[in-house]
Structures are given as structure tokens and as C-alpha cells.
N, C-alpha and C positions, 0 to 999 in steps of 0.2 A: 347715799348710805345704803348697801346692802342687806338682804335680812339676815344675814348672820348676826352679822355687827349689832343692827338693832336690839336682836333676841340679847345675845349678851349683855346688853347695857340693861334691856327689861331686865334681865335678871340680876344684876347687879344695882338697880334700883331699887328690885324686890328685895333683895337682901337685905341692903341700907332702908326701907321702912319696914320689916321687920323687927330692926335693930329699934327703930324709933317708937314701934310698938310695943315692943319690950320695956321700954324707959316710959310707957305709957303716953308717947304725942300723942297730936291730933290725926286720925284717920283722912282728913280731909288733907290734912301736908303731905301725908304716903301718897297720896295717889296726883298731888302737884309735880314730885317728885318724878313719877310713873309716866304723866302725860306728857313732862318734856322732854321723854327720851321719844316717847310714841306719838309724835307726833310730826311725821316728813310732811313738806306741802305738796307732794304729788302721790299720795295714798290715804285712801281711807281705809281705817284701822276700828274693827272691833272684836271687845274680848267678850265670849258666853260661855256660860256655862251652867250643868244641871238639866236634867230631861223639859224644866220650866224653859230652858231656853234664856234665860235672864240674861241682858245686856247688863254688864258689870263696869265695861270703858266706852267710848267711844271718841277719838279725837276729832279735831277741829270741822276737818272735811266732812268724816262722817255722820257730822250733827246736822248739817245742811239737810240731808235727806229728812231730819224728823222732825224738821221746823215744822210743817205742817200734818205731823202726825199728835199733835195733843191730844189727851182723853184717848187715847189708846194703850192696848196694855205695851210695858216697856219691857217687850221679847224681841228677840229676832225674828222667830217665826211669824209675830205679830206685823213686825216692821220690815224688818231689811228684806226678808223673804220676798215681799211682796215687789221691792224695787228689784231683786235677782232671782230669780225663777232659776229654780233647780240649787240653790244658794244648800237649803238642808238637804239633799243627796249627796251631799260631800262635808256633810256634818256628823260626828260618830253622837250625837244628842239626836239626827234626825232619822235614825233608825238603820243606821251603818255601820256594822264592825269591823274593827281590822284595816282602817283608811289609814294610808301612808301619808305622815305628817310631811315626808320632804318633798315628796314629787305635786309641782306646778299645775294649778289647771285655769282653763279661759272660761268665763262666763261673761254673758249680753245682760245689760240690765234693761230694764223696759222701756227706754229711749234709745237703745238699739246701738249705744258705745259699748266696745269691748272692752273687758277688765281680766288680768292677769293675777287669778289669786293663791297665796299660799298662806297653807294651815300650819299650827303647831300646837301642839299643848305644854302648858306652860304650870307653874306655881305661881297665882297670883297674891297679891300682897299681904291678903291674909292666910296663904300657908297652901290654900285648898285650889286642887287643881282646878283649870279652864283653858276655853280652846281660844287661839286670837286666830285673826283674818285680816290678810292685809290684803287690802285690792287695791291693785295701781291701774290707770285707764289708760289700755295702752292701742287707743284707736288712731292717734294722730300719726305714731308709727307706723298703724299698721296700712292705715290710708297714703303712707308714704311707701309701703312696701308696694302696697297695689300698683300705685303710679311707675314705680321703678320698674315692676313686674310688667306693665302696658307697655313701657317702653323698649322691655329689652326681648319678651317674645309674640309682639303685636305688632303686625303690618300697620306703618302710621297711617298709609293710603286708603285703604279697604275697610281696617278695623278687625281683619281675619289675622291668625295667630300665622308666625312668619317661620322660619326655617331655622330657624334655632329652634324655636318653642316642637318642632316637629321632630329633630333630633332627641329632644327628650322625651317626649311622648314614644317615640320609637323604644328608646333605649328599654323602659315600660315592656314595650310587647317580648325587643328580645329575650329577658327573663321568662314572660310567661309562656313562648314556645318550646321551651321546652321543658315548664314545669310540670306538674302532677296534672294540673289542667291544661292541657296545651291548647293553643286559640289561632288561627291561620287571620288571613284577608291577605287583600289588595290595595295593591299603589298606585292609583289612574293617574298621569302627570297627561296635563294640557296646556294648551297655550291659543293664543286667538290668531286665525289666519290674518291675512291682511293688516294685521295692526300696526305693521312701519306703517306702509301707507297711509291710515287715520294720523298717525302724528308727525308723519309729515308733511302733508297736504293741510289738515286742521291743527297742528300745533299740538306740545305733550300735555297741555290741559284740558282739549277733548279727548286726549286719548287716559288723561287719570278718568273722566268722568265716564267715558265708556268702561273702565275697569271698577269702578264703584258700583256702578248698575249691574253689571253682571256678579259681581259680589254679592250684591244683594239680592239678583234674583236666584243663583243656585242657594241663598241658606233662606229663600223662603219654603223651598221644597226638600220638606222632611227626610228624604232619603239624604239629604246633606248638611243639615244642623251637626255643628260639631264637629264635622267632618274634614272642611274647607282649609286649606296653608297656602299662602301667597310663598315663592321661592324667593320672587325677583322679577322685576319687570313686568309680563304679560304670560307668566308663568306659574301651574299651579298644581297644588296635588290635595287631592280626595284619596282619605286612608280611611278605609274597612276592616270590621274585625272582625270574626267570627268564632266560637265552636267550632275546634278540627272535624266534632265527629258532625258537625250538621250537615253537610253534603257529602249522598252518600261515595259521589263519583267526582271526578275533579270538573267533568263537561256540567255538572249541573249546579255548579257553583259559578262556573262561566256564564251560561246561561243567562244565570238569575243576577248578574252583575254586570251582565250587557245590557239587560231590559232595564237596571237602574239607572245608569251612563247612559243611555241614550236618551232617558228625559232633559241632556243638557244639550244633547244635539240642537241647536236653531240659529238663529242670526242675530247676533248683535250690535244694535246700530243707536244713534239719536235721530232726530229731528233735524232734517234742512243739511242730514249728512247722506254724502252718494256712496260709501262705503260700507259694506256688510261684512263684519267682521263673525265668521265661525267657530267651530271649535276642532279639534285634530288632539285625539283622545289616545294614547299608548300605555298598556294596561299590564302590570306584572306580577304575578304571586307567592305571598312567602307561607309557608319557607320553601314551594315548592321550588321559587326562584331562587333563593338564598334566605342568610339569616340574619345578614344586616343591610342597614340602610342603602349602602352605597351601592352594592351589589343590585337591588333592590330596584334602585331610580335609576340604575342604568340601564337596565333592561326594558323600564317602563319606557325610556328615553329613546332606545332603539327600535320599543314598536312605535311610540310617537312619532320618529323620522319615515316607517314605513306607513302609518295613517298619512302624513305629508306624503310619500311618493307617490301613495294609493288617488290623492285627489281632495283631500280634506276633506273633513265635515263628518267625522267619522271615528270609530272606535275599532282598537287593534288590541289583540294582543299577543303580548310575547310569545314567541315561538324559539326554540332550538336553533330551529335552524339557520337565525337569522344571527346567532351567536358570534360564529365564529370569524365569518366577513368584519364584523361589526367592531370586532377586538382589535383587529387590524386599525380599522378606520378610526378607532380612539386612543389605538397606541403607539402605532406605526408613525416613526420619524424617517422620511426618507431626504437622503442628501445628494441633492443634483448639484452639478459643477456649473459656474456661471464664467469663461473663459475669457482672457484680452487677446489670444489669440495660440495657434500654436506652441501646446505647450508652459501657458503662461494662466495660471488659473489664478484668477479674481477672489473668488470667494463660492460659498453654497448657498443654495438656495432649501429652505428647510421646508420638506413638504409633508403636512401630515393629512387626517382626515377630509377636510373639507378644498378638494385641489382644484376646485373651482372660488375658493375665494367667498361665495357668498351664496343663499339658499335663495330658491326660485321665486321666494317673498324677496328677497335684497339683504336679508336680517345675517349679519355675519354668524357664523355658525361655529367659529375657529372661539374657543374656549380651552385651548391644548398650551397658553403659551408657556406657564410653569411646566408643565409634563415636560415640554422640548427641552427645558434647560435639564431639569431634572436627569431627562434622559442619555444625554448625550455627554454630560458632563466636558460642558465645554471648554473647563481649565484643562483638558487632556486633547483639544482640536486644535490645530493648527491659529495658534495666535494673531499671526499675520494678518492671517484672511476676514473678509465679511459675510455675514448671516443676514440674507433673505427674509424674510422674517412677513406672513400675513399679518393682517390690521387685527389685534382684540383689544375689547376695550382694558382689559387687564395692563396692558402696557402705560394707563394712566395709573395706575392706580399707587400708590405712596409707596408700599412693599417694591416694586418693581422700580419706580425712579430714582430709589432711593441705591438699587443696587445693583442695576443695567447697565454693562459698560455701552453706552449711548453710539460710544463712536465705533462700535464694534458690527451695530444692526444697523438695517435697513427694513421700515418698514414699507409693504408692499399694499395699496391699495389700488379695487377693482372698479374699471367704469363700466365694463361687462358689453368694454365696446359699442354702446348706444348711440348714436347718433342725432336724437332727438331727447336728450337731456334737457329737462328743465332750467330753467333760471334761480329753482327755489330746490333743486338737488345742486348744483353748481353751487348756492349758495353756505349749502349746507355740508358739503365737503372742502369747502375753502377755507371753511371754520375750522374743522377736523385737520386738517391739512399743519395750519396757524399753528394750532397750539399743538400738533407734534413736535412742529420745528420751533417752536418756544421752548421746551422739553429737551431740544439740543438730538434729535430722533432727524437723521436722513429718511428720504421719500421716494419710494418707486410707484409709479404710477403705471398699471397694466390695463390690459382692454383700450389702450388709444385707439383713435379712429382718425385716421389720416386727412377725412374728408372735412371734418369737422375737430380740429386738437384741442380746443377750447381754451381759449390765450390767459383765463383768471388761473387756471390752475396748471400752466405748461409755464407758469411766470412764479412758482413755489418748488417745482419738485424738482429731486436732483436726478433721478432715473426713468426711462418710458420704456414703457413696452408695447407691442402693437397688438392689437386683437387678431387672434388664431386666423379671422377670418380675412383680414384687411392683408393683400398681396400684392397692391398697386405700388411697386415701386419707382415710379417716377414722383407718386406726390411722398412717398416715405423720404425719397433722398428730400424733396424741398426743404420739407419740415424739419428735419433732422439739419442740414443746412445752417436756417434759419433760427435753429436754436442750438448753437455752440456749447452755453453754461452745462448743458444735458450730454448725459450718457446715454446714449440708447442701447439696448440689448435685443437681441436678436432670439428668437425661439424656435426651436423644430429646426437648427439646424445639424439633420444628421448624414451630411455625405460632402465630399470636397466642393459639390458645383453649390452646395446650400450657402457653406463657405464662404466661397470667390463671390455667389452673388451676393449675399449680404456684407462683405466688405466694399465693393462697389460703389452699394447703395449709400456707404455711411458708415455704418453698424458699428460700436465700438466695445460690443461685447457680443458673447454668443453663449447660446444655449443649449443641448441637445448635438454636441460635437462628437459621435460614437462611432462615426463610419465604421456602422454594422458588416459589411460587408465588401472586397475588395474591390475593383473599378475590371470588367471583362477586359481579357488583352492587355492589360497593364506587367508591363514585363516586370519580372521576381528581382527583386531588390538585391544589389549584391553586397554583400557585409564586408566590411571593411575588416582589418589583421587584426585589430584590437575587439570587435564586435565579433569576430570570430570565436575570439577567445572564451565572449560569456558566451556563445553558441553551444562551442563545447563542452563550456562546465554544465549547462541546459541538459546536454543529452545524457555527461555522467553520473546526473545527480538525479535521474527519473528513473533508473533503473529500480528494478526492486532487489535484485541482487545485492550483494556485498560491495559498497561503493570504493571505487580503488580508488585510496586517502593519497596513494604517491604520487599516479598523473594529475588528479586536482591538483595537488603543492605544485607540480612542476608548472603547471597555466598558469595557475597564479603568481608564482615566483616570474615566471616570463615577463606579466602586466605589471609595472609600476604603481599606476593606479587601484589595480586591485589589489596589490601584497601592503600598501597602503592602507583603504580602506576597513582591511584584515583586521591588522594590528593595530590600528583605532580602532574600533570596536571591541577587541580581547583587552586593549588596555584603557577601556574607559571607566567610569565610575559607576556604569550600571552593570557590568559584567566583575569588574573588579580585580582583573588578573593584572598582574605586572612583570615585567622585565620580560616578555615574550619578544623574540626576535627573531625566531627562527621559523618561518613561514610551516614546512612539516608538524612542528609542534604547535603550531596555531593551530592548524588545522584537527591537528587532535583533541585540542581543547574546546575546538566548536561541539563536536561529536555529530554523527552522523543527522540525530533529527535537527538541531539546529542549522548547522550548514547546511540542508537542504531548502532550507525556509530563508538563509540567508544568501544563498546561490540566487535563488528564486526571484530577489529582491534586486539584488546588482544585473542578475540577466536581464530581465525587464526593462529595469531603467536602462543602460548601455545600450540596448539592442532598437528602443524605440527614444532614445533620445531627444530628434528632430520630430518629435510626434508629441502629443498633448500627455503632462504627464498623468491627467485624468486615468490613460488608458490603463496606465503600468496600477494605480489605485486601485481600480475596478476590478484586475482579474486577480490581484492579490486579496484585496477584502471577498471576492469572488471561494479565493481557496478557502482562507482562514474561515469564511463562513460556515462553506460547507461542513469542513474539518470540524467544526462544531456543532452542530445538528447532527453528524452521524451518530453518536453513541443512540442518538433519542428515535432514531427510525425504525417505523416496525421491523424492516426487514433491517438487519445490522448490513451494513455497508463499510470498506476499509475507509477508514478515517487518511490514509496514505492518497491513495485512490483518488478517494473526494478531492483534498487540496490540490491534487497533479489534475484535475478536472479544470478547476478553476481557473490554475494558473494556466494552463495550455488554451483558455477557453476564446481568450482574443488574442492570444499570440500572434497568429496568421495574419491579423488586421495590420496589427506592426510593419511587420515584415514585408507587406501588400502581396503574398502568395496565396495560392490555395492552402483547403486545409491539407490536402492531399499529401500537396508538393512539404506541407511542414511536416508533415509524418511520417514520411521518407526517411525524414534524417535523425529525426528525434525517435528513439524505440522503447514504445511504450507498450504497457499491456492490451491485450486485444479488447479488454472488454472499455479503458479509453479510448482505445482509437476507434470502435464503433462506435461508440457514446458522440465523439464528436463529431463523426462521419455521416449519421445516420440520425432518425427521431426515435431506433428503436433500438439502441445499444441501455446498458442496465446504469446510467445515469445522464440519458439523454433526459428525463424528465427534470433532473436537479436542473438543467444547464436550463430550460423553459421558465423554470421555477426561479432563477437567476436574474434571467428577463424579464419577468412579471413583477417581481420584487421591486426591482430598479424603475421600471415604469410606472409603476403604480397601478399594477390591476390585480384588484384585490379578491375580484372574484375566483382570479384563478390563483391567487395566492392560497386562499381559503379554502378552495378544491384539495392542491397539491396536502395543506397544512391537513387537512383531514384524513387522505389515503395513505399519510404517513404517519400517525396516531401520535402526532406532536402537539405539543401545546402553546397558543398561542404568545404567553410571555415570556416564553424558552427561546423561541424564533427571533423575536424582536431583540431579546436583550442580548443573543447570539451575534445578532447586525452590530447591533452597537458595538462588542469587545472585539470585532472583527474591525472595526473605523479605527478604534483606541490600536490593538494590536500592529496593525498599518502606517498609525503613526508614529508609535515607539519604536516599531523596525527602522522605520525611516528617518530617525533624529538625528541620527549619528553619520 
């Protein structure tokens, strides 16, 4: 029963012994009447009234309390006061005016349970006003709220509050930066060196108890009471607050927050353990860094990676300039082609930050796998094909199993080439291994070592890879031989003899098929009537001139195939024209920028055919790339330009001629044909920028992305509709 309802009934009782006093009853039946409305069994209930404080009611519960107050005067102030402290501070008899009879308030009584009271003033039964008080004890709730409250923003491990309870805390600061008071600090995120190794050498319950101890020794020292959030794992962050205006300079607020951070600098270890676990400290400031969280710890997280490269045991922090590389390496999805041979591509390999697989601890570092989907939106990638895919633990996780087409990836894990693997790391990725393939998750295994294949786990996976280092191929063909069920792929191969030998050897895939450059003395390919033809359209469609729309019709009308291909495309469902049959009026319907991009696409393919269709991909997503980053270039550059860049940028590869000898024939602008000719033509830098991208060197991606005043999620998400665009050209 609610206290509305109650009060109604009080007063509808009051009314009815009024009525009875009236007719002259017994006062003692009015107020039988009175207590069995006011009387719930999980509130005590009492009505006062009068500066005397005079107890007038008190129901069942509330009589308990004055069993042992006899010979006392019979007040509240005398009584109940004494069980709730501060009880008349919220009485208008205890020297209060003007107390708002609706609004709720909490009081402790002197046994230390909480009671949730509310006031009213009422007309009691004999007509004259008085106040009641109901107090309900509402501690078992709130001792269940606690527990609930432990549960959902408390590390169960540590006892430190966990990364939810830190995103609210945070949310907190964001208000107050930029309120009337605005208040700065910092985000120290750390983790412990060496820590795979404690747990897996001693098992993950000396490595909880080494995380317990160090929990406990940074909150015995005062600079981090209160301060301490476990993320996850061996991961953790220390959040400072301060006064914007307390430092007067930004170095002296560094300073004075290095000198505190380094009382955590020292070694973490137990008893009868040969492992010394450090700390590796990456440190970022808001809002000088940003204004919310994310922004926040990721910066913390990119000097933490440079404390790790620095050597550990150390504190870093965020720098500028360590930005922009760094954007790349968290965002950058790059898609290398995994081939069955000539022309015949298998599937991609998705490469993001971490392209080595695992950090110089062993500790996987790839945390990207949501982003990749995100990013690439793979309901728009080639269906057919398979995705490469590194090991995170996120691919366990229920969200992901529940909605990963299984038979689409390939997860990719690293032996990092070792040849003196344990028995009890062998052990421990056999397991890993297990319940991928329970999970219905194919396996590539990289870093093999020929010398040693290690037969428990070359008897689970479906793919190998050999380590960068291991070139012995007489034990490669054995092994390979000797285990049929396996695909092996092949890497770093980029030029025909890489090729031939690793098909020799076995190899029933390859990687790195780019033959950068033509073979000396290889005589110039001679193109066949029909390859001539897209030759032609090649050269008519680079002009920059007014494209003569009549000789295209005429090649194409000549080509079967192509006046085909034409009118499938003008009459399909994503163009949407119909009854076209007249090749000249096709072509007018393309209109000049399309049909140059659609020229682009049939010349390519036609002319390199017999060649990987990798190639024809590359310098098409090559064009459309560029074509898209120009608006954004300091210096404006033709968007026309750019894509004739691109596309011309491996043509010669195709074709096995020089560039020379393709430039003869094809007449382009001069400041292309230096660009391709030269390192020092005025988009010889994009074509560098081209190659760093696709290799993955990010340092000079991050060069280029800077002297071109671009921004990093403009570049990347440029790559991607450049994949997307490549494919929709190509569906038809």
C-alpha cells in the first residue's frame, strides 16, 4: 500500500470517527478505527503534534522502539528523536518552517539501518492539526543495491572499480571541462611486461595473484587511492583530476605527474617465481588530448605501445607526433590477394595494425576484428572469396559466433617461426587451435619452421605458412609432400622465378604475385586483333581533349564482345536503361566520365587476361583511390590526372614492356608521362604513396598523409570505396 492511499484511508477514517464523535462514541473506538488503516507491517508510523512534541498515534512497529522507554516523557523529542538523530530537523514543531510535506528524505537511526521517511500534516481525529511520519527501513534494498552496484562496476579479481564504473566517472569529468569550473588531468593506462609468460609458465592463478598484489600495492600509496580501474586482463588506468588553472604551463603539470607515475615504476614478482613482471606506463591529457574517453585512451594506448618499443619499465607520454602513423595502424585495413595461381585469386588476406601477428611479449595485439568488418563492409566484397583473418580473442566471443559467416574466414595464427617451442606452448595452442575448429573456424598456421613442423598441430590446421626466414626448399617440398590434407601458401612471391620456384616446391598458393617490374630483354608482347582493340580504346579515352564518341562506337561495334558487354551494362538493373541497341547511342548514354572508367575496366581486363586478375584490381582501385583524395590535397591536383595515374600505373607490367615503350603509343599529358617516367614528375609522389599503402609502410604513409594536409579517416575510408567501387564496376 502506498502513502497516498494510506493518507486517504487516514482521512476517511478521520472523517468516520468524527462522525462517531458527533453521536458521542467512545474515543478510544476513533482511533481503533485510525490504527487499522495506519498500520502496514513494514513501516513505523507516528503522528505529533504541538511545540510539546506530543505522540498522539503510534502503530504496532513503532511501539517496539518504546518498550523500553517507560517513565519517560511521552514526546518524540523525548523518544523517537533519540533512536533518529536529526528526526526534528525535518519536523516544522522542531524549529523548521516552510518543510515540504511531499518531498522524501533518508535517515540512519542509531543501529545504523536506513529508513526512507515521509511527512504530512494531516487533521487528526479530533479535528486539530498534526504531522505523521512514516519510516519504512529500507536497508535490505539498499544492501542489495550495493551488492548489485559491486557487481556491475567492481573488478571481481582486484576489488578496483572496472571499466564501466570508469566510463561513468568519466562522463562526470566531461561535464565539468567545460563548465564554469573547468578541471583538466590525466589517463595513465598500463599493463605488466612479461605477464603472458607468468601465466603461462605458472598457470592464470599465479598470474590473478600477481595482479592482486600489485593492486594492492599501488592503492596503498596515497598518490592512487581512488584513483585505480582494472580495464581487463593485466590492463589498467590511473585517472587524475585537477584545477585547469593549477599548472601554470602544460610541462609543469607533466612534470609533477611523472614524478607521481614513477612511484609505480619497480618489479612485480612472488616467491619461488623466476619472472619479473614491470610496468610500461603511456600517459595522455584532457582535454588537451581530447574531450572524451575514447579519444582519451587511445592516445594513452599509443604512448603505452611507444613505453613497449622504448624498452619497458617506463612512462611515456603522448606526443603529436606519434598521431598520425598511429591512426593508420588502428585503422588501416589493408587487402592483400592470396592466389591459386595465374590469375585465379583464392581469396584476401586482411591486414591491419599489428602485421606481424603478435607483440615482442607473444601477447596478440590485434583487437581490430569488429573494425575490419565494420570497415570493409563485407556484404559489398566479393562473396566467393576468403578472408585471412589474425587470431583475436573476440572471435570467441557470443556477438561474433553468433553472427560470422564461419565458412567465409580463416583464422590465421602465429608460431613466430621458433624452433624451440615448448611442450607446454604446444600444449597450449593445441587447445586454441581445438576449440576454433569446434566453433566450425578454419586454420592457417604461419611462422612454420621446416626444420621442426611440430606434427600435434600440422595434424589440426587447414593452411601453413612458412617463416619469412626458413628458404630451404628441399625440406619445404618434403613436408609439404607429406602432408596432402594441407594447403600451403607461399609468401614474398613477387617476380616470375619466385613463381616457378615455389610451384616446384609444392606451393599451392601464393602471396605477393606483383611482378613489380618487367624481366631485361624480355621481348614486348604482341597483342592480339581483339586486344588491340581495347589498346585502342586505351589510347582514345586518355586524352584530355574532346573524346571522339564515333571511332569508340566504330571498335566497339567491330568487337562482339565488347558491343556486348556495352549493352549489358546500359541494360542492366543498376543503370536502368532499356531497349538500347544501337552501339552509338550506347555510348552516348555512358557519357564521357563514365565511359572513361568503363573503357578503363574492359582494357585492363582484355589486355592482361593471361595475367593475375589481382593486377587489373590494383591499378583500378590505384585510380579510383587517388581520384578520391584529390579534392582533399593541399595542393589541388586534376582528379582526371590522378585516375589516368593510377590506371596507367602497372599497365606496362601487363603488357611486359617498358614504360617507355607504353608511352609511345598511348598520348598522355606530360606531366603523366614524367610522373611515371621519373621520381620527380608532379605525381610521382602519389604513385610511392601507392606502394607504401599496399605494403604496408606506414611510416611513409604518415609522411606522405601529412605533406598533403589530409586526414587520416578521409584516406582510409577513400581505400575502402575505392575496393567497393572496383567491385560494383566489375559485377556486371
Amino acid at each position: 500500500m502506498d502513502f497516498k492511499n494510506i493518507i486517504d484511508k487516514a482521512y476517511q477514517a478521520r472523517d468516520k470517527a468524527l462522525m462517531k464523535l458527533s453521536r458521542k462514541a467512545d474515543f478510544r473506538s476513533v482511533l481503533g478505527d485510525i490504527s487499522g488503516i495506519l498500520d502496514p507491517q513494514d513501516m513505523e508510523i507516528i503522528v505529533v503534534r504541538g511545540k510539546g512534541c506530543e505522540i498522539v498515534f503510534t502503530n504496532a512497529r513503532a511501539e517496539e522502539r518504546l518498550y523500553n522507554e517507560e517513565g519517560t516523557s511521552f514526546t518524540c523529542k523525548a523518544v523517537f528523536s533519540k533512536h533518529f538523530p536529526g528526526l526534528c530537523d525535518n519536523c516544522p514543531y522542531g524549529g523548521k518552517s516552510k518543510l515540504d510535506d511531499s518531498a522524501p528524505f533518508e535517515l540512519d537511526d542509531t543501529s545504523g539501518r536506513t529508513f526512507n521517511v515521509r511527512r504530512n500534516t494531516i487533521n487528526w481525529a479530533d479535528g486539530k492539526p498534526a504531522t505523521i511520519f512514516m519510516m519504512r527501513d529500507i536497508t535490505p534494498a539498499k544492501e542489495a543495491n550495493e551488492r548489485l552496484y559491486a557487481l556491475a562496476y567492481t573488478d571481481q579479481l582486484t576489488g578496483v572499480p572496472n571499466r564501466q564504473k570508469l566510463k561513468e566517472d568519466f562522463t562526470i569529468i566531461e561535464q565539468k571541462i567545460s563548465s564554469e569550473q573547468p578541471i583538466s588531468g590525466v589517463v595513465a593506462l598500463f599493463d605488466l611486461d612479461h605477464f603472458k609468460t607468468v601465466n603461462d609458465t605458472y598457470g592464470h592463478n599465479t598470474g590473478d595473484v600477481v595482479l592482486r598484489r600489485l593492486t594492492e600495492h599501488l592503492q596503498t600509496n596515497s598518490h592512487f587511492t581512488d584513483k585505480l580501474y582494472r580495464l581487463g586482463g593485466d590492463e589498467f588506468v590511473l585517472l587524475f583530476t585537477n584545477p585547469s588553472d593549477e599548472f601554470p604551463v602544460h610541462e609543469k603539470m607533466q612534470e609533477h605527474y611523472k614524478t607521481i607515475l614513477s612511484t609505480a615504476l619497480r618489479s612485480y614478482t612472488l616467491p619461488n617465481i623466476d619472472v619479473k613482471c614491470t610496468l610500461s606506463i603511456g600517459v595522455s591529457f584532457f582535454p588537451k588530448h581530447g574531450y572524451n574517453l575514447s579519444d582519451i585512451l587511445r592516445k594513452a594506448d599509443i604512448a603505452l605501445y611507444q613505453a613497449k618499443a622504448g624498452g619497458r619499465n617506463q612512462v611515456v607520454f603522448f606526443e603529436d607526433h606519434y598521431d598520425t602513423a598511429q591512426k593508420f595502424k588502428d585503422m588501416y585495413i589493408n587487402i592483400q590477394p592470396v592466389l591459386m595461381g595465374v590469375g585465379k585469386t583464392f581469396g584476401y588476406e586482411l591486414v591491419d595494425r599489428s602485421n606481424s601477428g603478435e607483440s615482442e611479449d607473444g601477447v596478440v595485439t590485434l583487437s581490430e576484428f569488429n573494425r575490419t568488418l565494420d570497415a570493409l563492409g563485407l556484404n559489398d566484397i566479393e562473396n566467393n572469396l576468403h578472408y585471412f583473418i589474425q587470431y583475436s580473442n573476440q572471435l570467441l566471443s557470443p556477438a561474433v559466433l553468433n553472427n560470422l559467416p564461419r565458412d567465409k574466414f580463416i583464422v590465421q595464427l602465429n608460431l613466430s617461426g621458433n624452433a624451440k617451442i615448448t611442450s607446454a606452448e604446444i600444449a597450449l595452442d593445441l587447445k586454441l587451435f581445438k576449440e576454433l575448429h569446434s566453433h566450425g573456424y578454419k586454420i592457417a598456421l604461419t611462422g612454420l619452421n621446416s626444420a621442426n613442423p611440430i606434427s600435434e598441430l600440422m595434424g589440426i590446421v587447414d593452411y601453413c605458412k612458412f617463416a619469412p626466414t626458413d628458404t630451404n626448399r628441399t625440406r619445404q617440398k618434403v613436408l609439404i609432400a607429406k602432408n596432402q590434407r594441407i594447403r600451403f601458401i607461399a609468401t614474398d612471391v613477387d617476380s616470375m622465378d619466385d613463381f616457378l620456384t615455389a610451384k616446384e616446391t609444392g606451393f599451392h598458393m601464393f602471396q605477393g604475385y606483383y611482378f613489380n617490374q618487367p624481366v631485361e630483354g624480355r621481348k614486348t608482347k604482341e597483342l592480339s586483333p581483339l586486344k588491340f582493340n581495347y589498346f585502342r580504346l586505351m589510347k582514345l579515352s586518355s586524352t584530355e581533349d574532346y573524346m571522339d564518341f564515333r571511332e569508340i562506337s566504330d571498335i566497339i561495334a567491330a568487337d562482339v564482345a565488347l558491343s556486348y558487354k556495352l549493352l549489358r551494362i546500359l541494360n542492366s538493373a543498376a543503370v536502368g536503361l532499356r531497349n538500347v541497341s544501337s552501339i552509338s547511342s550506347a555510348v552516348a548514354y555512358m557519357g564521357e566520365e563514365s565511359l572513361k572508367k568503363w573503357i578503363a575496366v574492359l582494357a585492363l581486363r582484355g589486355i592482361a587476361e593471361d595475367k593475375p586478375l589481382e593486377l587489373v584490381r590494383m591499378s583500378l582501385i590505384r585510380a579510383r583511390f587517388g581520384e578520391l583524395l584529390a579534392p582533399g590535397f593541399r595542393i589541388k591536383r586534376n582528379p582526371q590526372q590522378v585516375f589516368m595515374v593510377g590506371m596507367l600505373s602497372l599497365l606496362h607490367i601487363a603488357l611486359e614492356m617498358s614504360k617507355e615503350k607504353l608511352l609511345e603509343d598511348i598520348p598522355v599529358a606530360d606531366e603523366i608521362r614524367e610522373s611515371l617516367l621519373s621520381r620527380h614528375g608532379v605525381y610521382s609522389d602519389l604513385l610511392r604513396f601507392y606502394e607504401n599503402y599496399e605494403y604496408a609502410n606506414w611510416e611513409a604513409v604518415s609522411q606522405f598523409v601529412d605533406e598533403n594536409h589530409l586526414d587520416a579517416s578521409f584516406v582510409n575510408d577513400a581505400y575502402i570505396a575505392a575496393v567497393k567501387w572496383y567491385n560494383e564496376l566489375t559485377a556486371n
